[in-house]
Structure formats: C-alpha cells, structure tokens
C-alpha positions as CSV (number, residue, x, y, z in Angstrom):
1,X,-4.8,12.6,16.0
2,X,-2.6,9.5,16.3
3,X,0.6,8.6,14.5
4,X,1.3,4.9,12.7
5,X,5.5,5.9,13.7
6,X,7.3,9.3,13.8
7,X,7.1,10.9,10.6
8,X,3.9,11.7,8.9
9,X,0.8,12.8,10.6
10,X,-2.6,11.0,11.0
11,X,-6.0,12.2,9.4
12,X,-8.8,12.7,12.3
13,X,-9.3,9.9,15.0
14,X,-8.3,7.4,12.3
15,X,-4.5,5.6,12.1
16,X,-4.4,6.5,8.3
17,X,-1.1,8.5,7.4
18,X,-1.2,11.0,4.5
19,X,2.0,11.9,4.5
20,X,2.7,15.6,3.8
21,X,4.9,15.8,0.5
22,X,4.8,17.5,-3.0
23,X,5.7,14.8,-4.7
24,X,3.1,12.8,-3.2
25,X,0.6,15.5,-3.9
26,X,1.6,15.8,-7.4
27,X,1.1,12.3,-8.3
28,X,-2.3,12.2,-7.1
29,X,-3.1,14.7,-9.6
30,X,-1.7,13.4,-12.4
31,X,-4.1,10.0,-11.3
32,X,-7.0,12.5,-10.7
33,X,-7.0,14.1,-14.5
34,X,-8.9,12.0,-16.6
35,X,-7.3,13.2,-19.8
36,X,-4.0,11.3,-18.2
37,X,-3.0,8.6,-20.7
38,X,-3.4,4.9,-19.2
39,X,0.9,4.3,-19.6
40,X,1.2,8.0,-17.5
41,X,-2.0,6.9,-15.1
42,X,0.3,3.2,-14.4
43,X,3.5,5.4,-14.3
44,X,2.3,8.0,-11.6
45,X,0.5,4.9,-9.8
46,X,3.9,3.7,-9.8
47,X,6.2,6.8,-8.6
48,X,3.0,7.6,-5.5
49,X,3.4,4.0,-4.4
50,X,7.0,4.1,-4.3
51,X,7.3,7.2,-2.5
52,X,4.2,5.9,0.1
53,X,6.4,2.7,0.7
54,X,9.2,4.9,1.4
55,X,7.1,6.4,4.0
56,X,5.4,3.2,5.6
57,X,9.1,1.3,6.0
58,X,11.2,4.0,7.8
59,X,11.0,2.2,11.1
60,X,10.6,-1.4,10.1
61,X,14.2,-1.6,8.2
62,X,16.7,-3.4,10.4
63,X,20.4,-2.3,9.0
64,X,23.4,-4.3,9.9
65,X,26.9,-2.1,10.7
66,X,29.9,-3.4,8.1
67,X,33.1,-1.8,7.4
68,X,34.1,-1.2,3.8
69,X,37.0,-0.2,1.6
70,X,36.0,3.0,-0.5
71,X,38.5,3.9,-3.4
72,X,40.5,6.0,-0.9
73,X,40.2,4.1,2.6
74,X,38.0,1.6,4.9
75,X,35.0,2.8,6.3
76,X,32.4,2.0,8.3
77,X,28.7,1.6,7.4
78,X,25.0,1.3,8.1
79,X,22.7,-0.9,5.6
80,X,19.5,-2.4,5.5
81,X,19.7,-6.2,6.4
82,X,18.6,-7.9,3.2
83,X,18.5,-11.3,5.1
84,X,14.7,-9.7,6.1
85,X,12.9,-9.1,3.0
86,X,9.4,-7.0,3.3
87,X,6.7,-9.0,2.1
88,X,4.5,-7.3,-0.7
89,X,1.0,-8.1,-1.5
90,X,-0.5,-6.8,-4.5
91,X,-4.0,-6.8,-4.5
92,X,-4.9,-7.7,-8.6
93,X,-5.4,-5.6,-10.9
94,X,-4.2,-1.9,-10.0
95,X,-2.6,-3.3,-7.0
96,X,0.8,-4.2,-9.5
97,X,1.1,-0.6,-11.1
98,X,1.1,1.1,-7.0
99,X,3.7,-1.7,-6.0
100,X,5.8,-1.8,-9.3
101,X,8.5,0.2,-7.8
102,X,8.5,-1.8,-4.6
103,X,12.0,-3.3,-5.3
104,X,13.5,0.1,-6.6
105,X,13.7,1.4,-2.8
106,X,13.8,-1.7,-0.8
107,X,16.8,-3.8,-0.9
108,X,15.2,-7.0,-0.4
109,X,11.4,-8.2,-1.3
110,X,9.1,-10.8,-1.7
111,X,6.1,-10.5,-3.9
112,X,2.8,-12.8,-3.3
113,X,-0.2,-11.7,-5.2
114,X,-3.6,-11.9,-4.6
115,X,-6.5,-11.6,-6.9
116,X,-9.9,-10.3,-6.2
117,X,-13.1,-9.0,-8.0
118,X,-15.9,-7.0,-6.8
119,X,-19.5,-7.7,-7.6
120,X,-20.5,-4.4,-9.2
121,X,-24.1,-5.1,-7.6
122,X,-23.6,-6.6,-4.4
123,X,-20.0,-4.5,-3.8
124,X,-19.2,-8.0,-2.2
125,X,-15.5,-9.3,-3.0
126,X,-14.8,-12.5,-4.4
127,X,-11.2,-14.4,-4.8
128,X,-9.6,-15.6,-8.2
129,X,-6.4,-16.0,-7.3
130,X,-4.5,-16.6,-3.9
131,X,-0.6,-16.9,-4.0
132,X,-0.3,-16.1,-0.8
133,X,2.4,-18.9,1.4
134,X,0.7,-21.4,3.8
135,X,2.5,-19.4,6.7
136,X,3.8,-16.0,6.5
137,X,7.5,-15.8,8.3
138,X,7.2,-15.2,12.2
139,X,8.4,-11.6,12.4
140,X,7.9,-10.3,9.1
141,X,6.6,-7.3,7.8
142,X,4.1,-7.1,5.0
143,X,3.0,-4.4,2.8
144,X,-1.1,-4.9,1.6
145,X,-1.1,-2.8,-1.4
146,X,-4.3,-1.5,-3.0
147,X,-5.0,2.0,-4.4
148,X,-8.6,2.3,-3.9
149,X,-9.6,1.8,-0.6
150,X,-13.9,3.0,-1.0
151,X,-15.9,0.5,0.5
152,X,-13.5,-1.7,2.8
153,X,-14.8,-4.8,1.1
154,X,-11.9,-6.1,-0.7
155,X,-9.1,-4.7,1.6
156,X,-11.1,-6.4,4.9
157,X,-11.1,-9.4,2.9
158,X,-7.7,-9.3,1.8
159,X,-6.2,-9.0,5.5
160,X,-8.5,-12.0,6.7
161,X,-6.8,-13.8,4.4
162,X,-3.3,-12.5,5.5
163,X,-3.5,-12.7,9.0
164,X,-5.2,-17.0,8.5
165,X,-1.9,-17.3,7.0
166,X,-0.4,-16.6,10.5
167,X,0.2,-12.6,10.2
168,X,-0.3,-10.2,13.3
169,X,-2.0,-6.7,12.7
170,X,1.4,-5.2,14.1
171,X,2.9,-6.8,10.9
172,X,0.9,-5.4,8.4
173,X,0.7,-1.6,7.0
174,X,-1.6,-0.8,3.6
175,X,-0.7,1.0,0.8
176,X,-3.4,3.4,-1.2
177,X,-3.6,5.9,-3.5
178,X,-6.8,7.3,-2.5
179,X,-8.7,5.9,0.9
180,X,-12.3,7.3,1.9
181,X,-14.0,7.1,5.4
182,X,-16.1,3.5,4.5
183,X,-13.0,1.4,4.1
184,X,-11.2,3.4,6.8
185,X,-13.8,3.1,9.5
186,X,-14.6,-0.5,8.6
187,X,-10.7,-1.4,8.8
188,X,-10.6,0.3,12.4
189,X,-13.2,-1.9,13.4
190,X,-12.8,-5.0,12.6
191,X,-8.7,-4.7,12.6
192,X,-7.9,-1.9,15.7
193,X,-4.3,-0.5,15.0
194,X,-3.9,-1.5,11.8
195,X,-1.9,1.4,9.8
196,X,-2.5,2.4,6.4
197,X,-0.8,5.1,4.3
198,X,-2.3,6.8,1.3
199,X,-1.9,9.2,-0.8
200,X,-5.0,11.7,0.0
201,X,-8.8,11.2,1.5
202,X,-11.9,11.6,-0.2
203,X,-15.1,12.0,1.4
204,X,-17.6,10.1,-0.3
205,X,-18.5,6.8,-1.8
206,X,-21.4,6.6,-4.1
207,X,-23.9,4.2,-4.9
208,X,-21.7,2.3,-7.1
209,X,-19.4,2.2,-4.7
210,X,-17.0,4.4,-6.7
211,X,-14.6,7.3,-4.6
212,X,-15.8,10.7,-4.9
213,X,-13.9,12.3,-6.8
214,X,-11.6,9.9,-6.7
215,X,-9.5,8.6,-9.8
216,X,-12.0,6.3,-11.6
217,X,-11.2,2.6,-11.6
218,X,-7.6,2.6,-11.1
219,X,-7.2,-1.5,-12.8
220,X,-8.4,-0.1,-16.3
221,X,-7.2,3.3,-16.4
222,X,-3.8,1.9,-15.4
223,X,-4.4,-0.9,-18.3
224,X,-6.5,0.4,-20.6
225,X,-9.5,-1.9,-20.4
C-alpha cells in the first residue's frame, strides 16, 4: 500500500488513489447506469472529475499570505498563488466532460488538449490533434485527464508526449473515472511513480478492450454519438 500524498489511500501495490468519498462514489454510479441520459452521463463526468482534481492538487497549491480589509476590519489571509497555474490536459473526446469543471476549483489554469483515437482492432492509439506547448514551464504541475484508463495505450502514449515536451514524472498526476489493472500496471512500468487518481477499479478488460463493467465508451455516452 503506498500513498501519491497524505490524504487518500492507494489500491494494492499500485500508486493509484481511489479516494474514499460518497460523493465520489455516487457519481460513478450515475456513469455506471446505462439508462443515464448522455447530458446527466457529461454532467456526473463533470462533478467526479472535479471532486478527483480536488483530491490530486491538495499538496501541489502554493498560497501566498496577504492582509485584507473585510467589511468590519483588516485581516490576514492564505490564497492560492494564481501566478502558478496547473496545467490541464484533456485527452479528446471524454477527456473535456471529466476536466470541465477544472477551473471551478482551481484559481488559475491552463488548458492544452490533445486528441487521440484508438484502433478498435489493433487497440493501438493514434494522434489527431496535439496542442500541447513546445516546452512545458520548468516547475509546473500538469493534470493528464482521461476517464477510461483499460488498456494503457492511449494514456502511455499521452505522457510520452508530455514528458518530450520537457515534463518530469514528479510533475504529472492523471485523472480517471474508472482505471483497470492493464493501464495501471503498464503505467507503473514504463513510468515508476507516476500517480493517478480515479474514481473506482475494475478488474477486467475484454477482448475489445472495453472495462468490465465499466461505463461503456465514455466520448459517446457523454455526447451522444
């Protein structure tokens, strides 16, 4: 057991946090129900991924100490530093409805989004769209946000293409709604340490590469395609 900071607990020898909330649990099973209706699927996607953010960013907020005047006096306090924005990655489709609410808890953001497609036969991954900077800025922290992680192809392939762009492992934490052991174990081996917080495990992948049980495919329910 291993934690990613000192809040939520990891899930067996992995560094994946599933962090231990109602809420969080409660979304999941609005995703899970199939009878959901896709603008309540992109909503919930919405709500889990804000709350997981919430969770994955309590120790990498640096506040700045300020006095103010209140209605009835001065006092003094502690705020995030927006002059150190979080970097967000969407990974394209579903990735946009998990990060949506990105900028409704964090003061300050950057969004950069990245567009990949799997090939339903070979599973294999495949970009369409990279607007990711030349150079990410020494020192950030960047949130790689993609609910389904099954197979460990596309996220793998996503943080390749972070950390060419100058990113450490220490500077990156993913963002899931549902994670299985595939993508986990394959993240753990070719990326040691890297931390990623979801919002439940599922223990299989099938042939198709699907999560078992899952949510279905997460871009069209959350669209409607």
């Amino acid at each position: 057991m291993e934690n990613c900071n000192n809040g939520p607990v990891a899930v067996d020898d992995f560094k994946v946090v599933v962090p231990g909330h109602s809420l969080i649990s409660h979304w999941v099973s609005v995703l899970r129900d199939h009878s959901t209706p896709s603008h309540a699927f992109r909503s919930a996607m919405g709500e889990l991924g804000r709350l997981l953010i919430y969770e994955a960013t309590r120790d990498w907020l640096p506040t700045v100490t300020r006095e103010i005047q209140t209605p009835v006096g001065t006092a003094v306090v502690e705020s995030v530093s927006e002059m150190e924005p979080i970097m967000i990655v969407p990974i394209l489709r579903a990735g946009l409805a998990l990060a949506d609410l990105a900028t409704s808890i964090l003061p300050s953001t950057r969004t950069f989004h990245l567009g990949m497609s799997r090939d339903e036969t070979t599973l294999l991954p495949s970009v369409y769209l990279n607007k990711l900077p030349d150079r990410f800025p020494k020192g950030c922290n960047i949130l790689l946000v993609d609910p389904m992680l099954a197979t460990g192809g596309t996220i793998t392939a996503a943080v390749d293409l972070v950390k060419e762009r100058g990113a450490k492992i220490s500077q990156i934490r993913i963002i899931s709604a549902v994670a299985a052991p595939p993508a986990i174990k394959k993240l753990n081996q070719r990326f040691p340490g890297i931390c990623v917080y979801t919002g439940t495990m599922d223990p299989i992948v099938n042939e198709k590469g699907f999560i078992v049980p899952g949510l279905g495919d997460a871009g069209d329910r959350s669209y409607g395609t």
